[in-house]
N, C-alpha and C positions, 0 to 999 in steps of 0.2 A: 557966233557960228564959226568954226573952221573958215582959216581964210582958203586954204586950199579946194572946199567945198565951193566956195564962191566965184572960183575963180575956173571952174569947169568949162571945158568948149562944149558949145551946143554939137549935139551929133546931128550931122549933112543927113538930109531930109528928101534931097532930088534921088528918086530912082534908077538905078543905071539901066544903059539899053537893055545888057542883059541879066534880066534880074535871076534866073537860073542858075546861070556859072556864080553870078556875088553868091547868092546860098550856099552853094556848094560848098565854098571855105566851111563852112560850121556845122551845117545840114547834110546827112547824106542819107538815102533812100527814105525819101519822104512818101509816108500812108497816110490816106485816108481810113479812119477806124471806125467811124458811125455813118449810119448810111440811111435804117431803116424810122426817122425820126422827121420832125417837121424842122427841128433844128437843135443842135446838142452844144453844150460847151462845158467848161469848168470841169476839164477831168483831173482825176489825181490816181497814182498809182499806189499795186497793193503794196504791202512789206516786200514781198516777193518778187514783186514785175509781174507776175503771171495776170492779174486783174485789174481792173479799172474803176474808180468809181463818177459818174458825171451825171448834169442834169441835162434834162432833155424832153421838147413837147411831142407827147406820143401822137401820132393818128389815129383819128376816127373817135374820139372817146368824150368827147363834150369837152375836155379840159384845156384850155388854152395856154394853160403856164404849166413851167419846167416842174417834171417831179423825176426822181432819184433812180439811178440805177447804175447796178453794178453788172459787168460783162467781163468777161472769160477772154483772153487775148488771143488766145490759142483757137478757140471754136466759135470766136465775134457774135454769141448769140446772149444778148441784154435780157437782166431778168427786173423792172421794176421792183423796189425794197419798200418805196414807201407809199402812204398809203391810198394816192391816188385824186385826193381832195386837195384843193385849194395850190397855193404855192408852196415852193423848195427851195435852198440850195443847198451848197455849199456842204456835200457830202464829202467825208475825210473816212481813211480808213486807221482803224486803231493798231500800234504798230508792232501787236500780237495776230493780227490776220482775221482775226476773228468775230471783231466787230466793227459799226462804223457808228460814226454821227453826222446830223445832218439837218438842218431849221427844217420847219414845215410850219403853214398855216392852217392844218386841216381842221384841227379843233375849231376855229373859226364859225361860230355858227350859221354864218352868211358867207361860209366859203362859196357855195356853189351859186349863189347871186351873183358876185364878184364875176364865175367864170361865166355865165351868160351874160353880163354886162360887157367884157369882153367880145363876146362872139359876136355880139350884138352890134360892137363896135367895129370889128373889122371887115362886118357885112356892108356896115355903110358903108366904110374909106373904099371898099370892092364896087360898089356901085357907086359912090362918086368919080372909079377911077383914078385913086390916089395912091399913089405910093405906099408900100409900107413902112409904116411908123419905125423910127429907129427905137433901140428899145432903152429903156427906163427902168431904173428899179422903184420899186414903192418899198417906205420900210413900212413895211404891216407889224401892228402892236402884237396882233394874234402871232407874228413869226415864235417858236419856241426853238431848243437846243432839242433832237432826239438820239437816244441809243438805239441800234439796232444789231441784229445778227445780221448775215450778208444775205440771206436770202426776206429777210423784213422785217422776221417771228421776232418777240420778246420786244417790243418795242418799248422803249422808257423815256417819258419827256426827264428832262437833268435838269431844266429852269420850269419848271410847273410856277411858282409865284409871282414871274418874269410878266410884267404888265406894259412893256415896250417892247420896240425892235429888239429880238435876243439872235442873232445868226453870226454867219462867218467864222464856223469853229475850227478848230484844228489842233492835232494833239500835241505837246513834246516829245521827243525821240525816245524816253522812258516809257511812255503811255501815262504818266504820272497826271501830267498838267493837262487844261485845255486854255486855250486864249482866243477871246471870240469878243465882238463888238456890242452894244447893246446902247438905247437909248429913242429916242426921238426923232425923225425928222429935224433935219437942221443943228442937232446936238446929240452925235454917236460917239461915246467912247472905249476904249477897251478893257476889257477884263480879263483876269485868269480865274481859276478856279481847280478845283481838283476834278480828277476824272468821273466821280460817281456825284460830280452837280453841288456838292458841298464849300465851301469856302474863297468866295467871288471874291477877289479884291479887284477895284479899280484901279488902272496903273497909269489911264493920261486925264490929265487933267484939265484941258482950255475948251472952254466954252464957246456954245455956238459953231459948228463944226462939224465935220465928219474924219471922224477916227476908225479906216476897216481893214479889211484884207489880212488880217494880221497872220503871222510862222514864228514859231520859236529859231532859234538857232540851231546847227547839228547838237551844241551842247547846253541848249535850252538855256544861257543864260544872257541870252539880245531877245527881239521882237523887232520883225521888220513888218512895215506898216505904209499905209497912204493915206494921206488928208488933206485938206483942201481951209489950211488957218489961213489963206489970206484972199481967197475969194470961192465964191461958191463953188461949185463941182470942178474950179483949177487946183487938181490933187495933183501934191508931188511925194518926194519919197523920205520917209523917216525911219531910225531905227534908236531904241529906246531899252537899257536894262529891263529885265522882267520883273526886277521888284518897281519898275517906275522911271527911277534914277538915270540921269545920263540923257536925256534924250539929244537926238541929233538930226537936222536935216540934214541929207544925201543929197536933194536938188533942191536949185531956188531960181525957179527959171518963170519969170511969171509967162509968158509967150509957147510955152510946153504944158501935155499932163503927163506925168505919170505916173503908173499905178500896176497892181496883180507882181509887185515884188516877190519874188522867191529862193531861198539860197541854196547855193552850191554846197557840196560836201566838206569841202573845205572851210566854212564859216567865213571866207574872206572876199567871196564874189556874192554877186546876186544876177537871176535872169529878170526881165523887166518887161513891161507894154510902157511906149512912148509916141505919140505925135506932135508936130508944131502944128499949135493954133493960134499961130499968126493972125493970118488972115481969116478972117470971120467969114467971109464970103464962097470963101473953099473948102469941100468938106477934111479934114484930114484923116491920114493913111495913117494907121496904127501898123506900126511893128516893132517887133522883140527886138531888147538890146542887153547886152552885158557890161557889167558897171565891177572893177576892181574897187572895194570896200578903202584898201589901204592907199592906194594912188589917185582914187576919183578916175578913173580912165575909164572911156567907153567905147563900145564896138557894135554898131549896129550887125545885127545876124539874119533878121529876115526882108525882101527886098519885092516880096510880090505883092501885084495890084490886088486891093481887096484889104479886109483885117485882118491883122494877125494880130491876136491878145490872149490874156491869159496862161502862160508857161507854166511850165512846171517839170519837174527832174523826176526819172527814173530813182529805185534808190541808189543804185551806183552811178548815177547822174550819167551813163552813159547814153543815156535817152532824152530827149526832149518833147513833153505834148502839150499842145495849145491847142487855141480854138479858131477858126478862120473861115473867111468867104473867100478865100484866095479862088483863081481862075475862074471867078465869075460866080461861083457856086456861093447863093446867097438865100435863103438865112446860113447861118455857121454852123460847122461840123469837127470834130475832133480830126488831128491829123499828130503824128507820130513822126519825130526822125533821129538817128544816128546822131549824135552831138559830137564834135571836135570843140574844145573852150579854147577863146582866142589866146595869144600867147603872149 
């Protein structure tokens, strides 16, 4: 491994009094952008900026887990794309405007079991009086890759043979490629494939693991990535040629996760989610940090109480959207702001 990798300072973890002004260096006019939801996260923006696409649990509708939807920036009115059953994520829009993809469980023929065993659940933790669960992913075998148009129509599963976890897709900056995770509980790895589902190659290789999150590069020939090779859900950060080759840790921090890597325009930054878990006894405070690729140097960016996770860039990266319970507001919502990159 890079000694230089190794040899990384941990980024300072104490909040300052004013966590406001610290933002401000990086952040500026910070929005809220979902509102009408039980809780939203994991957005991505269109080719354009003009749209959005992110998952989020509707109200009233029997459904307890996140399903898909793309909204208008301009008119903040979300129109559900998928198809309303079972679980979602990880909606990407293709980078002709035109279409998206995105995992679903619906086919699932016990999806809707699934969500009343849910409701079911969080009826008791309500009358026990107990907290809400922090949340968890399950890989569902039923998760599949779909194509959609932006408003749902024309829907086409791209791994229909796909007999495990198939999700976390995302395009290259051609529309050429896609690179998405797939595998088992306990042993997810990465794939690419081409755009219309045909020619899956595997590109990481170690067992026993989770291998997700994955972006191509602005010129599609890295993959940055999080996995957790040396202890269970303690993900840090990787980035690895897209034929395979090369691969490299970015962090090796056993005392830290992170993870929801994403890069800059420039191929030579990435924005990040990181907390010290230190101490087991304390919950930790997730937030956004920026990592120079070529120096190893990092800049924490967000500084308020609550989560901040999951980033992601404008396409002129003059924008930053995450997902957060900042000010209290808890479960998480999509929030928006002005990006300055540290210098």
């Amino acid at each position: 491994m890079n000694a230089l990798l190794l040899s990384l300072a941990l980024v300072p973890g104490a909040d300052p009094d004013d966590w406001k002004a610290a933002e401000a260096a990086h952040f500026k006019n910070i929005k809220q952008v979902t509102f009408d939801f039980v809780r939203a996260g994991e957005g991505y923006f269109s080719p354009d900026g003009t749209k959005i696409i992110f998952q989020a649990e509707e109200k009233g509708t029997g459904n307890p887990f996140y399903q898909i939807f793309v909204m208008d920036l301009k008119t903040g009115k979300p129109v559900r794309i998928s198809p309303g059953t079972g679980r979602t994520t990880c909606g990407y829009f293709h980078p002709n405007g035109q279409k998206v993809i995105f995992a679903s469980s619906h086919a699932d023929p016990d999806a809707k079991k699934h969500q009343e065993a849910e409701i079911a659940q969080r009826a008791e933790d309500a009358k026990k009086g107990a907290p809400r669960r922090r949340y968890a992913w399950d890989f569902d075998p039923h998760m599949k890759i779909y194509e959609a148009n932006l408003d749902g129509t024309g829907l086409k599963c791209l791994t229909p043979d796909a007999k495990v976890y198939t999700a976390e897709g995302s395009y290259s900056a051609d529309g050429k490629k896609i690179v998405y995770s797939a595998g088992n509980a306990g042993n997810v790895q990465l794939y690419t494939m081409n755009a219309d589902g045909t020619g899956a190659k595997r590109i990481t290789d170690v067992a026993n693991c989770y291998n997700g999150g994955p972006f191509f590069s602005p010129d599609a020939k890295q993959v940055i990535f999080r996995a957790d090779r040396k202890e269970k859900d303690r993900l840090q950060l990787y980035v690895i040629n897209s034929d395979g080759t090369g691969e490299k840790a970015l962090t090796s921090d056993d005392k830290w996760v992170y993870w929801a890597p994403y890069w800059y325009k420039d191929g030579k930054h990435i924005i990040y989610t990181g907390a010290d878990h230190a101490n087991e006894l304390v919950r930790p405070n997730y937030d956004l940090h920026w990592m120079s690729l070529e120096t190893g140097k990092r800049t924490r960016l967000t500084f308020a109480p609550g989560q901040d996770v999951l980033p992601v860039f404008s396409p002129e990266c003059t924008k930053v959207m995450w997902t957060s319970s900042r000010d209290g507001r808890s479960p998480t919502q999509l929030y928006i702001a002005d990006f300055t990159p540290p210098k």
